[in-house]
GUFIVO-683174 format. One record per residue (C-alpha): residue number from 0; x, y, z; residue in three letters. Coordinates in steps of 0.5 Angstrom, whole numbers, plus 500, padded with zeros to 3 digits. Layout:
REM GUFIVO-683174
+-----+-----+-----+-----+------+
| seq |   u |   v |   w | type |
+-----+-----+-----+-----+------+
| NUM |   X |   Y |   Z |  Ala |
...
+-----+-----+-----+-----+------+
//
This chain:
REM GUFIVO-683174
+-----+-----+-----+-----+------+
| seq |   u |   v |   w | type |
+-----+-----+-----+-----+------+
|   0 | 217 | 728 | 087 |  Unk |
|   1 | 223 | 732 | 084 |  Unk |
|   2 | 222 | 739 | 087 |  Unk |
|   3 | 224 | 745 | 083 |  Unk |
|   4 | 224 | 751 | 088 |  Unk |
|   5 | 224 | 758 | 087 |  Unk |
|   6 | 231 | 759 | 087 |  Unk |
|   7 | 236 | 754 | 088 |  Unk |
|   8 | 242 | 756 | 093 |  Unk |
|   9 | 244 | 750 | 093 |  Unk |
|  10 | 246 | 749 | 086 |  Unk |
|  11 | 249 | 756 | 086 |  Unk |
|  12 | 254 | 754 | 091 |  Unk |
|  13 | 256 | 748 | 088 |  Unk |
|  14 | 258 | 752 | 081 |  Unk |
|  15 | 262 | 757 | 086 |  Unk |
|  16 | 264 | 753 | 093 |  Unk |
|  17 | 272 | 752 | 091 |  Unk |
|  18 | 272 | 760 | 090 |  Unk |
|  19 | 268 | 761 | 096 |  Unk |
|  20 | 272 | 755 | 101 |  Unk |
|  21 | 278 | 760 | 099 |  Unk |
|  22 | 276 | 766 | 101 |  Unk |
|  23 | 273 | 763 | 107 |  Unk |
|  24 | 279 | 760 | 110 |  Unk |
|  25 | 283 | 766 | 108 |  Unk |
|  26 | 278 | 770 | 113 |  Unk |
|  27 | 279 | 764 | 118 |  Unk |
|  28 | 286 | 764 | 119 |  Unk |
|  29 | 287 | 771 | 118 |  Unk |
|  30 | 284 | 772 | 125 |  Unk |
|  31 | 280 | 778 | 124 |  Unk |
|  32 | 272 | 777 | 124 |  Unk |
|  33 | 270 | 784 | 124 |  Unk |
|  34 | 270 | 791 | 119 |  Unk |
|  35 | 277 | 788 | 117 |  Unk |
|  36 | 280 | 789 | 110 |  Unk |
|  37 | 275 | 784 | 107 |  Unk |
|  38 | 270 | 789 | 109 |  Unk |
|  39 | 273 | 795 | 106 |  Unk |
|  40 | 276 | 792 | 099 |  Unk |
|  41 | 267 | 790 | 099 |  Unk |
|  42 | 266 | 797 | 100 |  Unk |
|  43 | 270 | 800 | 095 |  Unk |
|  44 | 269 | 794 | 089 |  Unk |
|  45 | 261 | 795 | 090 |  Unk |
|  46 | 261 | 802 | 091 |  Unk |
|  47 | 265 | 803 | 084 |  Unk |
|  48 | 261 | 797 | 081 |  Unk |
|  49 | 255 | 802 | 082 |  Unk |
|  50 | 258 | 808 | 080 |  Unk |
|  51 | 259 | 813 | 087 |  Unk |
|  52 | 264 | 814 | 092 |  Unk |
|  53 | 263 | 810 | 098 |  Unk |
|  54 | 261 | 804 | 101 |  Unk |
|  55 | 259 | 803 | 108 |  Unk |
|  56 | 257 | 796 | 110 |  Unk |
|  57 | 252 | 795 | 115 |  Unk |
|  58 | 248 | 789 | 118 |  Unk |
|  59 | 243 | 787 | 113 |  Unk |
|  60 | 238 | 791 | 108 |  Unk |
|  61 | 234 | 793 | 113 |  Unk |
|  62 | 239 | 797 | 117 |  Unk |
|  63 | 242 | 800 | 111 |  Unk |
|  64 | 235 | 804 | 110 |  Unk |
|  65 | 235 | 805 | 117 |  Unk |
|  66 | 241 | 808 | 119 |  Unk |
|  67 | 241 | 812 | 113 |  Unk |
|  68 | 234 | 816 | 115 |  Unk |
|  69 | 237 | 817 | 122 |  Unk |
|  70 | 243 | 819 | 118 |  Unk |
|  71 | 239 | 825 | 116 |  Unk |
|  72 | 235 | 826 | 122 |  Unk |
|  73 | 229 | 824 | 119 |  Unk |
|  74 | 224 | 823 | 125 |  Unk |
|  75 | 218 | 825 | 130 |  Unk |
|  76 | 213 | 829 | 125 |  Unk |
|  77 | 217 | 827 | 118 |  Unk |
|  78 | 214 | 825 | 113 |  Unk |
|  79 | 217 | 820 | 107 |  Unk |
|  80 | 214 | 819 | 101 |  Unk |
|  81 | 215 | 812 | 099 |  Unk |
|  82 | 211 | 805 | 095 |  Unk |
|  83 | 205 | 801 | 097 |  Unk |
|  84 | 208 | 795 | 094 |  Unk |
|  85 | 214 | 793 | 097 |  Unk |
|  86 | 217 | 788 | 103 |  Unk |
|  87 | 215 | 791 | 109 |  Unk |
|  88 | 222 | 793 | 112 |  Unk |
|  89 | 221 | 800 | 106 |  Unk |
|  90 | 216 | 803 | 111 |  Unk |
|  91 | 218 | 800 | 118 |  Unk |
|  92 | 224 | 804 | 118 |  Unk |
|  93 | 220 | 810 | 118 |  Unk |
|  94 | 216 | 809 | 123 |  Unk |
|  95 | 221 | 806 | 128 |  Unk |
|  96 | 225 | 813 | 127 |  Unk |
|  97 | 218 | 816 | 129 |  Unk |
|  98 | 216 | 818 | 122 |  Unk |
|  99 | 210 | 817 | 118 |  Unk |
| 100 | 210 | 813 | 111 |  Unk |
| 101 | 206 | 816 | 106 |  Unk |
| 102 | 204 | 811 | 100 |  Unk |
| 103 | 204 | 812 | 093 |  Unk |
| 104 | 200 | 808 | 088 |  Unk |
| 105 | 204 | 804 | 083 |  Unk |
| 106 | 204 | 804 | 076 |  Unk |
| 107 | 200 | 797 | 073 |  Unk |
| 108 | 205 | 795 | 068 |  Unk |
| 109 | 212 | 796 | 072 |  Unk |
| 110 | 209 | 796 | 079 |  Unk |
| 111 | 214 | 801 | 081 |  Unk |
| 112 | 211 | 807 | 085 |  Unk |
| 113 | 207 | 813 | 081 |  Unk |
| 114 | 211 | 819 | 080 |  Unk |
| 115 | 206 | 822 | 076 |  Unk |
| 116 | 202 | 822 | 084 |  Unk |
| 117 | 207 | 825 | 088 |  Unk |
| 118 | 205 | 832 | 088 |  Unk |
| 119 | 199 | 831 | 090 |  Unk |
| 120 | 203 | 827 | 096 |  Unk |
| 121 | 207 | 833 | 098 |  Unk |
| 122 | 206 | 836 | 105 |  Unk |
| 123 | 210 | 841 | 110 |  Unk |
| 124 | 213 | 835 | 113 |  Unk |
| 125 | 215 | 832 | 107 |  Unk |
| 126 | 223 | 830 | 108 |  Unk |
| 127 | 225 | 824 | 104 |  Unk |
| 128 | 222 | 820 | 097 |  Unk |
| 129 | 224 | 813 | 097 |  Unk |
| 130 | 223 | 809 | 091 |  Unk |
| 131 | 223 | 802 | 091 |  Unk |
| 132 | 227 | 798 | 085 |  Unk |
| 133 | 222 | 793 | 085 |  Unk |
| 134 | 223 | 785 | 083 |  Unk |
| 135 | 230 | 788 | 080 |  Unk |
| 136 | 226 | 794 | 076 |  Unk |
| 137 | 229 | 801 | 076 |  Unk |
| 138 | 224 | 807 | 078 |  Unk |
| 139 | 223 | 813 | 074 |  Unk |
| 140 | 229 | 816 | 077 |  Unk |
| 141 | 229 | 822 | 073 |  Unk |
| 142 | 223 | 824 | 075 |  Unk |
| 143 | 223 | 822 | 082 |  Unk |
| 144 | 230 | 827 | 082 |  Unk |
| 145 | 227 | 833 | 078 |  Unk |
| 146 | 221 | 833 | 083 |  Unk |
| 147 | 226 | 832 | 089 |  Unk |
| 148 | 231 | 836 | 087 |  Unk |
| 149 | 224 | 843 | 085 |  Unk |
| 150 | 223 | 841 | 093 |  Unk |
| 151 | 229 | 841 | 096 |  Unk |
| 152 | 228 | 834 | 099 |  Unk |
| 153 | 232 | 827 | 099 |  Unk |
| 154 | 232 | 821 | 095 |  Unk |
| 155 | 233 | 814 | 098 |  Unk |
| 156 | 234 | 809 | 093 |  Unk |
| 157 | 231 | 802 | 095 |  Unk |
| 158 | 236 | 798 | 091 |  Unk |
| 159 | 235 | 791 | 095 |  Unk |
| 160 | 232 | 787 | 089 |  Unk |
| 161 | 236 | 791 | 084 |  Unk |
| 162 | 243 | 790 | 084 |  Unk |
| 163 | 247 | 792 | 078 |  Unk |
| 164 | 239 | 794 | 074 |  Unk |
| 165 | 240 | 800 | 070 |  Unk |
| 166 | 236 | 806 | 069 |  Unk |
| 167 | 238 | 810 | 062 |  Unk |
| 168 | 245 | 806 | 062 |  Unk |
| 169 | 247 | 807 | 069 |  Unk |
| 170 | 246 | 803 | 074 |  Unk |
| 171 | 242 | 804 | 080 |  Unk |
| 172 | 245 | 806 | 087 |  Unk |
| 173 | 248 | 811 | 083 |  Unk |
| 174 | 241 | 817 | 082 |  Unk |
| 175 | 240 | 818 | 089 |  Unk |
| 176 | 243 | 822 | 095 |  Unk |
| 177 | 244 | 814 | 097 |  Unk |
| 178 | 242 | 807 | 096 |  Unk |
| 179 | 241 | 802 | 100 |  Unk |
| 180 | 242 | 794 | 098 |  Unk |
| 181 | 240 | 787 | 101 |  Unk |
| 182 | 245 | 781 | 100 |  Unk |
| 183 | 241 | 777 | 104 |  Unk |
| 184 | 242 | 770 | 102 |  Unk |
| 185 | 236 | 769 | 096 |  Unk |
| 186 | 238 | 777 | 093 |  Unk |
| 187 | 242 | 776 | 085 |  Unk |
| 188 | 248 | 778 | 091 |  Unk |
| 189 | 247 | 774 | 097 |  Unk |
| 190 | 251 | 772 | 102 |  Unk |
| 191 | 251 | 766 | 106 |  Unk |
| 192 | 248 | 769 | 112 |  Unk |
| 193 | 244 | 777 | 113 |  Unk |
| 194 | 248 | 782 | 110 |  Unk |
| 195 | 247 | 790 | 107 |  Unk |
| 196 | 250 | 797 | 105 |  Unk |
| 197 | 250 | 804 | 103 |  Unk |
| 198 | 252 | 807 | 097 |  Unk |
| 199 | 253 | 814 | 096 |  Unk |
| 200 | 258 | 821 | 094 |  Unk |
| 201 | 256 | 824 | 100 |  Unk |
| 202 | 262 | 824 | 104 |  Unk |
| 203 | 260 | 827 | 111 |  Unk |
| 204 | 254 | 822 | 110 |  Unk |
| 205 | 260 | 816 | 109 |  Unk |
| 206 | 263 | 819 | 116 |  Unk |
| 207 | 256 | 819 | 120 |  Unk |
| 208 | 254 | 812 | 117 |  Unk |
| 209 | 260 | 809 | 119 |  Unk |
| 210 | 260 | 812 | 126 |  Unk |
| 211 | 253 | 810 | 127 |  Unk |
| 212 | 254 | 803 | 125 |  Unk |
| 213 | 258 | 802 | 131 |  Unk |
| 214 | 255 | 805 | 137 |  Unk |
| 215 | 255 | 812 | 134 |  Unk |
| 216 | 263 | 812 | 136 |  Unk |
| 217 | 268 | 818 | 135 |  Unk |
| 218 | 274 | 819 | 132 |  Unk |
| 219 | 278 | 818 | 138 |  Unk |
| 220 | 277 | 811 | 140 |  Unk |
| 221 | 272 | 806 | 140 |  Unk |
| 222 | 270 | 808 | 147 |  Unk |
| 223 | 269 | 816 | 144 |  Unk |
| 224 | 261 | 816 | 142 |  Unk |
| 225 | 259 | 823 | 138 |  Unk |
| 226 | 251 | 820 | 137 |  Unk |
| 227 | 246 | 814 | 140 |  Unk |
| 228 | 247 | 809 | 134 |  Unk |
| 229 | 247 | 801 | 132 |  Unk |
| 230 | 251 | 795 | 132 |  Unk |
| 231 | 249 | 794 | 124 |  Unk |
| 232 | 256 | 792 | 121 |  Unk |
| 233 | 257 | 787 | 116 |  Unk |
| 234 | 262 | 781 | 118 |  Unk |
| 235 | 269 | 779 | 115 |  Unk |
| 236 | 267 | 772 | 112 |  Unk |
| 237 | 260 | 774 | 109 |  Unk |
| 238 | 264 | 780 | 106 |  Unk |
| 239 | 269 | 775 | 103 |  Unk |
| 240 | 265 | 770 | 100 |  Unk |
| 241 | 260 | 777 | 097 |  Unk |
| 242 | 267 | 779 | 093 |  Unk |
| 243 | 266 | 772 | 091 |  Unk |
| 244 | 259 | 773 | 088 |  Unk |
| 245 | 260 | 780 | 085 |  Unk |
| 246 | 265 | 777 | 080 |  Unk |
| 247 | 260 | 772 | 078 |  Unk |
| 248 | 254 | 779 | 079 |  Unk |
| 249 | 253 | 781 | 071 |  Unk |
| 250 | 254 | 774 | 068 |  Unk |
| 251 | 249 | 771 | 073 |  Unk |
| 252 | 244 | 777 | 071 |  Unk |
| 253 | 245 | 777 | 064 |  Unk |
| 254 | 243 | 769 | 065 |  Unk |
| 255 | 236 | 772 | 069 |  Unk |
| 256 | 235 | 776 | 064 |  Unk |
| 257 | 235 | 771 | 058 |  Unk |
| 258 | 230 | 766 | 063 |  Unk |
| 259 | 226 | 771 | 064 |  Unk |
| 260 | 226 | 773 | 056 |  Unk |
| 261 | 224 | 765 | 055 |  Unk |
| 262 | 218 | 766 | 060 |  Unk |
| 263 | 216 | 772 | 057 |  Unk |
| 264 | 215 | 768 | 049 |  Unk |
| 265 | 213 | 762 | 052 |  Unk |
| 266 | 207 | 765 | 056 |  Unk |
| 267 | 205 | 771 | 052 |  Unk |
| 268 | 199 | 767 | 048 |  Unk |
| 269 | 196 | 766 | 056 |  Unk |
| 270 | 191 | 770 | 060 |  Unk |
| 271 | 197 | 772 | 065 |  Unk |
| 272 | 201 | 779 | 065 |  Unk |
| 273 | 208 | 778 | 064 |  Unk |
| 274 | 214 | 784 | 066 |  Unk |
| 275 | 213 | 790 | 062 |  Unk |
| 276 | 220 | 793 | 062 |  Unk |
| 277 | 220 | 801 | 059 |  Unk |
| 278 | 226 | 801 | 054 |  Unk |
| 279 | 231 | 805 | 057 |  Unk |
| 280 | 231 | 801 | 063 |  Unk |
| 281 | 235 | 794 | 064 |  Unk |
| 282 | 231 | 790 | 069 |  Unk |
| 283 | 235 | 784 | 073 |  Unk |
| 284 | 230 | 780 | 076 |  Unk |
| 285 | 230 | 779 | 082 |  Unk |
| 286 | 224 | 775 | 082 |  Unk |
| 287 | 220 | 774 | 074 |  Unk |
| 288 | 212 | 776 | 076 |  Unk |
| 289 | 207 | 775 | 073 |  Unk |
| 290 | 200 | 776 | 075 |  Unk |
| 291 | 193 | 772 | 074 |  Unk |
| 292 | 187 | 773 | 077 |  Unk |
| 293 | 187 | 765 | 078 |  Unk |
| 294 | 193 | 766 | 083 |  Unk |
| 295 | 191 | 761 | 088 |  Unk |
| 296 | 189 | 756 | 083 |  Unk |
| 297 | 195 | 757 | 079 |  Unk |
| 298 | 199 | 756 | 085 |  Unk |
| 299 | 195 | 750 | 087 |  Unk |
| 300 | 196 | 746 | 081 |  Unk |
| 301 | 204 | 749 | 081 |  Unk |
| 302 | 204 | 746 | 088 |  Unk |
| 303 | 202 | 738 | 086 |  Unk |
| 304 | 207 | 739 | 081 |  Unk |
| 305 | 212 | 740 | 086 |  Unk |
| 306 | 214 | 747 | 083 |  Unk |
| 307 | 215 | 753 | 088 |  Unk |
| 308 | 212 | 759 | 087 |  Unk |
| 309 | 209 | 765 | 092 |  Unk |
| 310 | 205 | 771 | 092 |  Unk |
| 311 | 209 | 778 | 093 |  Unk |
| 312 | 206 | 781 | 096 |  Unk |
| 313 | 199 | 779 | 099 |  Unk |
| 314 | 197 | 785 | 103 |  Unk |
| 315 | 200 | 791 | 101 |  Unk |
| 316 | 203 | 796 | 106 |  Unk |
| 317 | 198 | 801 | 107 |  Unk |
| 318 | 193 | 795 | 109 |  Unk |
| 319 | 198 | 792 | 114 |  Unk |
| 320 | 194 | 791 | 121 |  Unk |
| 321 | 200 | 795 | 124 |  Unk |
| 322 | 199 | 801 | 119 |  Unk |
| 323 | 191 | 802 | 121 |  Unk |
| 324 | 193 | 809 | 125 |  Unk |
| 325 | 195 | 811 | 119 |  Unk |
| 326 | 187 | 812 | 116 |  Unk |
| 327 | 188 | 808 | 110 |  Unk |
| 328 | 183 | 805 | 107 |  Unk |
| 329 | 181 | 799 | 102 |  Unk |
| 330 | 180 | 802 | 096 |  Unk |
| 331 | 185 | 808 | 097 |  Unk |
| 332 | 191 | 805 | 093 |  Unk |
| 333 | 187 | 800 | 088 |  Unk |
| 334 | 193 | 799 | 083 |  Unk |
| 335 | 197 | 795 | 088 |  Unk |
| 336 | 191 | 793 | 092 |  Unk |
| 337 | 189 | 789 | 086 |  Unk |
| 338 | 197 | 788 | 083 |  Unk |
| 339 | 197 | 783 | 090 |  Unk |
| 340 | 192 | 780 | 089 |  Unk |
| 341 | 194 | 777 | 083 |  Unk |
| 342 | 202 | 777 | 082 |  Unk |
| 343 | 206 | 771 | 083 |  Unk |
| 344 | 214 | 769 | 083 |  Unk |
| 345 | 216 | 763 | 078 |  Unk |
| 346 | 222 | 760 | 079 |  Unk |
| 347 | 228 | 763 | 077 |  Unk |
| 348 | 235 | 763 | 077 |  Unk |
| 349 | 242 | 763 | 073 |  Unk |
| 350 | 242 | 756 | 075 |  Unk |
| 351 | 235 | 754 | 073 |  Unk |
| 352 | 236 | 750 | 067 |  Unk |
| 353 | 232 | 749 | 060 |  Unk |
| 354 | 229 | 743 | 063 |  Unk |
| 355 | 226 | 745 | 069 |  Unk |
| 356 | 224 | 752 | 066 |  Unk |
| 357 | 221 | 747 | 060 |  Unk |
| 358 | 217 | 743 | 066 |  Unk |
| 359 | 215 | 749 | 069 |  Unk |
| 360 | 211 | 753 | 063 |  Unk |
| 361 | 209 | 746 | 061 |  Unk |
| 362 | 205 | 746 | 068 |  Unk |
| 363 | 203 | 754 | 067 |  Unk |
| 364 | 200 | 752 | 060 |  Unk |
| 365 | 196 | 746 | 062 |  Unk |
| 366 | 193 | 750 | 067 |  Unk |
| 367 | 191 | 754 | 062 |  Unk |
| 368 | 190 | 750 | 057 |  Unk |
| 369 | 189 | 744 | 059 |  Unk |
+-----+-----+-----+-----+------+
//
């Protein structure tokens, strides 16, 4: 049976692997592996594609969120204020700095977290909002920043799914006082192997989070140390072959973009909820959602078709085992507790062609249909 998976990384390589095999040997014979010039020229094309003044590689997304919250000295007894509905990297970085996330509901239509609930979340603790750009889908960023800003606290933008989205004909990255992204390899820029940075134009920010992604190092020398820090830095070949991938970034969203706009017209006349996206954003899809309450069922029948799809996200994170102290309770946040009970990603990607996308609605029409 032909399988058709969620993402095909394979197919992406093929249409780009002289171009990736170039910038790998460039890398190979130049003899420098980490935090060289690749990393650098990284740096600074990000950062300009996202519209601020610093970039800082690190390790991975989730190291990119870390290291900025320690950055601000967010720790024992702070409090962030961040969504339900995301990977669990968005809280865990919290409380591994010994802070407490505090959930937000998300809105029904755009699975974004509720700004219209923050204020009946703010406490003296209060340190940081954190708004999640879910599946590729700008947050409220006006809003989150005016209520951050009447408040005097930080905004941490979680861009990890949302790469070159746009929020009022800016790009995300550029709202908050940083932004974090994932190139993990299935991320709309993905590397060939883990990978993140941060973005901002905050220059001693810059400077703190270069010296803690490595070991907290001094300006002396690389055996001077200012703070207790990581080793979270981004490598020379996943740099190289991610400048690669950039050049080709906003032609491969536009392509999600009218993939996702072919879904939307052929499953609008089904009992599924497609993407609801407010006119002054641009979504990147990072994964196309639709939601049913037959999700199980849905997925079943997609399976023996030899269609992939998955459920994001099955336990919201205030119902996460690991997160029982918190004393949240089923019924707390019901939109996400629902919300993750019915939604599902479809295949998707620039390299999905009309075929396969025709046999995927073709299989969710006969499900519903029959």
């Amino acid at each position: 049976m032909n399988r058709t998976p969620l993402l095909d990384l394979a197919a992406q390589y093929r249409g780009i692997g002289g171009e990736i095999q170039e910038a790998m040997r460039r890398v190979l014979e130049s003899g420098r592996y980490i935090l060289g010039p690749e990393v650098k020229a990284l740096e600074e094309e990000v950062a300009a594609f996202s519209g601020t003044r610093h970039g800082i590689g690190v390790a991975n997304g989730t190291d990119a969120l870390l290291l900025t919250l320690d950055a601000w000295g967010i720790g024992p007894g702070d409090e962030v204020i961040t969504s339900p509905f995301t990977f669990f990297a968005t809280a865990e970085v919290i409380s591994r700095l010994g802070a407490r996330p505090v959930f937000v509901d998300i809105d029904p239509e755009t699975y974004l977290f509720d700004v219209s609930q923050l204020e009946q979340k703010y406490t003296s603790r209060t340190r940081v909002i954190l708004p999640v750009h879910i599946f590729g889908q700008p947050a409220d960023l006006d809003e989150v920043r005016a209520s951050a800003k009447d408040r005097g606290l930080k905004v941490l933008e979680d861009a990890a799914q949302a790469i070159g989205a746009e929020y009022k004909g800016r790009k995300v990255g550029s709202f908050g006082d940083a932004a974090t992204y994932s190139f993990f390899p299935t991320k709309n820029l993905g590397g060939y192997g883990d990978g993140g940075m941060v973005v901002t134009d905050d220059e001693e920010l810059a400077e703190k989070l270069r010296s803690l992604r490595v070991h907290g190092r001094g300006p002396q020398s690389k055996y001077h140390h200012i703070d207790i820090g990581y080793n979270s830095r981004l490598d020379e070949l996943q740099a190289a072959a991610l400048r690669v991938k950039l050049r080709h970034l906003e032609a491969w969203n536009e392509a999600r973009r009218e993939k996702a706009r072919i879904y939307d017209q052929s499953l609008a006349d089904l009992p599924v909820v497609t993407p609801a996206v407010p006119a002054d954003r641009k979504h990147i899809y990072h994964l196309y959602i639709i939601r049913t309450r037959r999700r199980e069922e849905l997925m079943e029948h997609l399976r023996e078709r030899g269609i992939a799809t998955a459920a994001y996200y099955p336990v919201p994170l205030h119902l996460q085992e690991v997160y029982r102290d918190l004393g949240y309770r089923e019924g707390d946040l019901p939109v996400a507790e629902e919300v993750s009970r019915q939604a599902m990603a479809l295949p998707l990607g620039p390299e999905l062609d009309q075929v396969t996308q025709d046999g995927v609605i073709g299989a969710i029409r006969d499900f519903f249909l029959g």
